[in-house]
C-alpha positions as CSV (number, residue, x, y, z in Angstrom):
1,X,53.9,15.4,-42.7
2,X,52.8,12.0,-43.9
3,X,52.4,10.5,-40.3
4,X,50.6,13.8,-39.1
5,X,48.2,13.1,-42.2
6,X,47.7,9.3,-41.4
7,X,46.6,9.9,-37.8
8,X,44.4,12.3,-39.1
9,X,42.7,9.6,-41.5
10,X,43.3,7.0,-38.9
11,X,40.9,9.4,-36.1
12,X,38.6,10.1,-38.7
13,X,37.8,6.8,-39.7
14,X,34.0,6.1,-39.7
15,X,33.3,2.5,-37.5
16,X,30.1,1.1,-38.5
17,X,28.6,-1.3,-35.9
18,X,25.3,-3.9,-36.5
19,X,22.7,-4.7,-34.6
20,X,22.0,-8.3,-34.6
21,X,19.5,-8.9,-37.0
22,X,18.0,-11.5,-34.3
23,X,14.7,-10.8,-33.1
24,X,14.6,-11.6,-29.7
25,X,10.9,-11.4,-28.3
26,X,10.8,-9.0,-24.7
27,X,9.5,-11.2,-21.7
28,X,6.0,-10.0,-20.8
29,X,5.7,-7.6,-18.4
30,X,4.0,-8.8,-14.9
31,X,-0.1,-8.6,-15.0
32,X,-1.5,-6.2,-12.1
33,X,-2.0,-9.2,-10.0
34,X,1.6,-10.4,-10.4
35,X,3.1,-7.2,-9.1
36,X,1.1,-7.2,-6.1
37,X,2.2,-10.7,-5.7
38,X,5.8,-9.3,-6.2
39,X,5.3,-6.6,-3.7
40,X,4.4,-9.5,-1.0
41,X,0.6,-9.4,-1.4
42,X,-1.7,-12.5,-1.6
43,X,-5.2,-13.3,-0.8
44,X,-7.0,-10.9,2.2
45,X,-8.0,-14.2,3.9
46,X,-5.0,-15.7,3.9
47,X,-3.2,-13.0,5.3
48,X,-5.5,-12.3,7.6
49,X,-5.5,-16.2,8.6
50,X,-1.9,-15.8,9.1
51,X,-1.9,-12.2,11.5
52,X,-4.5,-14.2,13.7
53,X,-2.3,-17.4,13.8
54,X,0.7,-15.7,14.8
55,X,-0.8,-13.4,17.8
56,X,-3.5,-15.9,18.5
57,X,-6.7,-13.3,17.7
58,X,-9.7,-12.7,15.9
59,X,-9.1,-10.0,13.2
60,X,-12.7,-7.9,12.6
61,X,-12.7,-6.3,9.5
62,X,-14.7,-3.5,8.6
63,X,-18.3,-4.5,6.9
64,X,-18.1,-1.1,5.3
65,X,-16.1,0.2,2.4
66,X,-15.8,3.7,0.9
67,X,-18.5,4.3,-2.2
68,X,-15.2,3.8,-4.8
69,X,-15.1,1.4,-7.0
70,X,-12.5,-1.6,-6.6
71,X,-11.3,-3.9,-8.8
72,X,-9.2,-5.8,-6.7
73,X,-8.3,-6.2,-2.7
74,X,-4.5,-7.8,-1.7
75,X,-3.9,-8.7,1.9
76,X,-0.1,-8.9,3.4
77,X,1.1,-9.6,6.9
78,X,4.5,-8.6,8.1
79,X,6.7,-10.3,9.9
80,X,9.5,-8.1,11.8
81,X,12.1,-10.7,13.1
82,X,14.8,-7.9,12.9
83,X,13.1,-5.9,16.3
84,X,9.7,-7.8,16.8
85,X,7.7,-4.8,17.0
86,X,6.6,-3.9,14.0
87,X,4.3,-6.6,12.8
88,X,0.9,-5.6,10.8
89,X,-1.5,-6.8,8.4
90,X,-1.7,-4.6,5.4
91,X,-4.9,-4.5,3.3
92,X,-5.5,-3.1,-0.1
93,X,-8.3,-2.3,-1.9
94,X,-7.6,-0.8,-5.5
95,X,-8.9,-0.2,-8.9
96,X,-6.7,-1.7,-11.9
97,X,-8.3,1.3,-13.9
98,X,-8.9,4.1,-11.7
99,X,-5.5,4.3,-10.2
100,X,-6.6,7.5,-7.3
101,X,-8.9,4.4,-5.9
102,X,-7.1,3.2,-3.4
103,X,-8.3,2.3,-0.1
104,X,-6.0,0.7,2.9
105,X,-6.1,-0.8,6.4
106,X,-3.7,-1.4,8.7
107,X,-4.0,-3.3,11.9
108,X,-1.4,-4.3,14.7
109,X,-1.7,-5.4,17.5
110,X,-2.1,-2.4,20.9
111,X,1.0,-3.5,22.7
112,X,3.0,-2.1,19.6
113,X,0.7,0.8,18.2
114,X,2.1,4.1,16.1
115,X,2.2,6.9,18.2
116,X,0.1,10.0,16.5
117,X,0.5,12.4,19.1
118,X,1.4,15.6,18.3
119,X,0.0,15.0,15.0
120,X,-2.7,17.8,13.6
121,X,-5.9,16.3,12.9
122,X,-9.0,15.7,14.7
123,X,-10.8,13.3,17.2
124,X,-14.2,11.9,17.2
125,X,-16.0,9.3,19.4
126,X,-17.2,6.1,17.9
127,X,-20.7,5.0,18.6
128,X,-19.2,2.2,20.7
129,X,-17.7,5.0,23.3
130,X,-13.7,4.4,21.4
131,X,-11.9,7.2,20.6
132,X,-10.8,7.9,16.7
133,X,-8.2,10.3,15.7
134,X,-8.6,12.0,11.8
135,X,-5.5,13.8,10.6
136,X,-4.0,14.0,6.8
137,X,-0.6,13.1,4.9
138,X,0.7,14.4,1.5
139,X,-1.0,11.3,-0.1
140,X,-3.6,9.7,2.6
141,X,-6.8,10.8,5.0
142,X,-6.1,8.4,7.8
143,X,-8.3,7.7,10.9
144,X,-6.4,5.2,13.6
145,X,-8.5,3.7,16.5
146,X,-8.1,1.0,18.7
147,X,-10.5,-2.1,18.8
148,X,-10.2,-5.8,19.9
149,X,-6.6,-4.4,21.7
150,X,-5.9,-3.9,17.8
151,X,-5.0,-1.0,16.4
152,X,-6.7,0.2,13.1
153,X,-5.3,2.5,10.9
154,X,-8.0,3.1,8.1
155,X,-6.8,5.4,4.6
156,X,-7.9,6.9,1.7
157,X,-6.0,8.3,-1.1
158,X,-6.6,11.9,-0.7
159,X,-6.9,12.0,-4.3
160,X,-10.4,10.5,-4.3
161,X,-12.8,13.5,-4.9
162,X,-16.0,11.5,-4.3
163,X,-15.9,10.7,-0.9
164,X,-16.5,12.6,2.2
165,X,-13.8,13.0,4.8
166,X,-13.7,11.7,7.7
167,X,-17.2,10.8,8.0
168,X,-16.5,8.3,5.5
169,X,-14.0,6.8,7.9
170,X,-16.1,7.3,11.0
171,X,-18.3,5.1,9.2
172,X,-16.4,2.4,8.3
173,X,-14.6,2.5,11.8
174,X,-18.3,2.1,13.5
175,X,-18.9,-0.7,11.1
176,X,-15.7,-3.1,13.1
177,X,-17.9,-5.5,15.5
């Protein structure tokens, strides 16, 4: 009976643990500029400097940009030594504050374009004769045309309640010299 009772009282037994007392300051978390950095992003001219080093063309960007307000535009070109075919320059345009602001380009070069056939959407003809294709995703209007033997790929968060679709990215599109 004794045992039976001192393994009772042995189970029961309260441990008390402390915290050290220590206080150890958190690092700081990453500004809005360092995790774009993080992601791979850096300056739009430098990344553009580097896509038109490595295939040897001129990029054209587009003079025209939504009516949002940005607070910020990234640029990132990507490499892709596993297959070689899958190379682009990425471009950002975002709002530190108004996080639905987000507007994007893609470009890559014609001889490894995305495929959007089969895709629902819409076409419409540039004022420079080109063919543009409009179609939605869950979280981007996008309208893809080819320019330069580039492919551009231009979106806008469908979030984004100002702005008119597609004309917006007509627009823009007829705005690439």
């Amino acid at each position: 009976m004794i045992t039976i009772i001192s393994i009772i009282i042995l189970f029961s037994a309260k441990e008390e643990i402390y915290a050290n007392q220590q206080n150890t300051p958190l690092p700081p978390s990453p500004s809005f500029e360092e995790k774009f950095a993080e992601a791979g992003y850096k300056s739009v001219e430098e990344s553009v400097k580097e896509f038109e080093n490595y295939f040897n063309c001129d990029v054209k960007l587009p003079r025209v940009t939504p009516a949002i307000s940005f607070t910020h535009r990234f640029g990132s070109f990507y490499e892709d030594k596993r297959y070689n075919t899958n190379h682009s320059l990425d471009i950002r345009y975002v709002n530190k504050d108004v996080r639905e602001n987000i507007y994007k380009i893609d470009i890559r070069p014609i001889k490894n374009k995305l495929n959007f056939k089969g895709k629902e959407g819409k076409e419409y003809t540039l004022q420079d004769g080109g063919k543009a294709f409009y179609f939605e995703s869950h979280q981007f209007n996008f309208l893809v045309f080819e320019k330069n033997d580039l492919q551009y790929l231009l979106g806008i968060y469908r979030e984004v309640t100002n702005v008119e679709m597609p004309n917006t990215l007509v627009r823009i599109a007829n705005s690439v010299e």
